[in-house]
N, C-alpha and C positions, 0 to 999 in steps of 0.2 A: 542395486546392490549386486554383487560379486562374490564370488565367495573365493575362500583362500585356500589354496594348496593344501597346504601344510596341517589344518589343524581344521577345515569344512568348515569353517564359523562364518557365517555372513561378515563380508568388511563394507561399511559404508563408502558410498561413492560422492566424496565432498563436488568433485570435478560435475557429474552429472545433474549432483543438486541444485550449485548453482550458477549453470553455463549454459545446461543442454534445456529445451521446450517440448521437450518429446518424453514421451510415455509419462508415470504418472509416479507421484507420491503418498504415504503415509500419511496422517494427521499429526501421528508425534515427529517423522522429520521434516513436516510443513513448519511445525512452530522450533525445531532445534533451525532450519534456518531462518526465520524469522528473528528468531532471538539472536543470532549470528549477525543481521545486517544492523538488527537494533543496535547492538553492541558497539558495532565497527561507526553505524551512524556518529552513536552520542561522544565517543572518543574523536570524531571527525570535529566533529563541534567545536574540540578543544581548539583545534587549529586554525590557524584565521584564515590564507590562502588554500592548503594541500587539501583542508577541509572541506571547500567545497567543491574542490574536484573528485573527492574521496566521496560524497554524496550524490554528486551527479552518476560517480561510475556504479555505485549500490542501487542504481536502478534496475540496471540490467540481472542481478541476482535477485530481487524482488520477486520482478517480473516471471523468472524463470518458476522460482517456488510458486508462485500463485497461478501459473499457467497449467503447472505440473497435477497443483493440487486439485484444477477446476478439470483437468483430463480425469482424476482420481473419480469424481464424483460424477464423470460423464456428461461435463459438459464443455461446450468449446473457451478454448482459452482467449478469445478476443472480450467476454464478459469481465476480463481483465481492467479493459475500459473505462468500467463505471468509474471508480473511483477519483480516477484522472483527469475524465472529460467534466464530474461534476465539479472535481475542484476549479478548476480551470475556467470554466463555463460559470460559476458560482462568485470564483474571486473577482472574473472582470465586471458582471453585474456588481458585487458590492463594491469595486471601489468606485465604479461609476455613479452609483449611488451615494456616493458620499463627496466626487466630483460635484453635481449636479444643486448636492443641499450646500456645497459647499459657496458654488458660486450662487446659489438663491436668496442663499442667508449671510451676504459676508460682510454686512455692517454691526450684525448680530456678534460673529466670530471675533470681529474687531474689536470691540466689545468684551470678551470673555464672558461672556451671557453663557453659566452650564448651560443651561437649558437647551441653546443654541449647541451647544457639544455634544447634547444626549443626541438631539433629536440629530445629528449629523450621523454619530456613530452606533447610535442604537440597531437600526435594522440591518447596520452593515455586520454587526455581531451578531444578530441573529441567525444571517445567512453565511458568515462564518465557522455559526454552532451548529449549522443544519449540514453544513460542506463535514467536518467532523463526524458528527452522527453517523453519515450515511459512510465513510472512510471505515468507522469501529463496528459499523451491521455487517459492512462487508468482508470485512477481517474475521468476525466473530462467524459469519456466515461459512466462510471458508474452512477455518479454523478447525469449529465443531462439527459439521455436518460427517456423517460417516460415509464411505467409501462405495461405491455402487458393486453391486457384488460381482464376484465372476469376471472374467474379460469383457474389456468393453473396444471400444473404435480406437482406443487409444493404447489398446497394451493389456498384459495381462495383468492381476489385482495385486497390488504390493504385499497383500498380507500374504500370498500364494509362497510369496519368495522365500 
């Protein structure tokens, strides 16, 4: 934050919020830009090409916010990580897992046997609800937790400002 000439009022720094990885944020302008990429995501949605380049690039302000926010509560911003490495690491086990039952079972498939379709796609949702879970513990974790008090390695405490 910055403050303004004219009239001492804190102005928020949209540019810092979500560009810069250094020093630290708020809990409420964690979730004002959260709700910001949200926003800009689900509008992206609408678009068939511009949109998934508009998603790719709302990575990078994500990342910023949740770097910011893990500097806020004093911890390093690479625990950024989790989330990404579980999805990642989560979706290539379930689809392979659904490779795997796919070609174990494919006179079953051929067939249209549910039974054959559960048992294909069952734990692959499992471990699709589990890659989720752990996405909204980390978000929620971020989210809520409050701010470590005082200066820390990272700057000094936003609420000071």
């Amino acid at each position: 934050m910055t403050m303004d000439s004219s009239t001492q009022v804190p102005s928020f720094d949209w540019k810092h919020l979500f560009f810069s990885f250094e020093g630290r944020i708020r809990r409420s302008h964690f979730w004002i830009g959260w709700l910001v990429c949200l926003g800009a995501g689900v509008v992206a949605g609408w678009l068939p090409l511009i949109g998934a380049i508009i998603g790719i690039l709302l990575i990078w302000p994500n990342l910023a916010i949740t770097v910011k926010r893990l500097h806020d509560m004093g911890h390093t911003g690479w625990l950024a990580a989790i989330p990404y490495a579980v999805g990642i690491v989560g979706s290539i086990i379930a689809f392979s897992m659904m490779g795997v039952s796919a070609f174990m079972n494919a006179s079953a498939l051929e067939n249209e046997d549910p039974a054959a379709i559960m048992a294909l796609m069952g734990p692959a949702f499992g471990l699709f609800a589990l890659i989720f879970l752990v996405g909204i513990g980390f978000l929620l974790w971020i989210g809520l937790t409050d701010s470590q008090r005082g200066e820390n390695r990272f700057g000094p405490s936003p609420k000071a400002l």
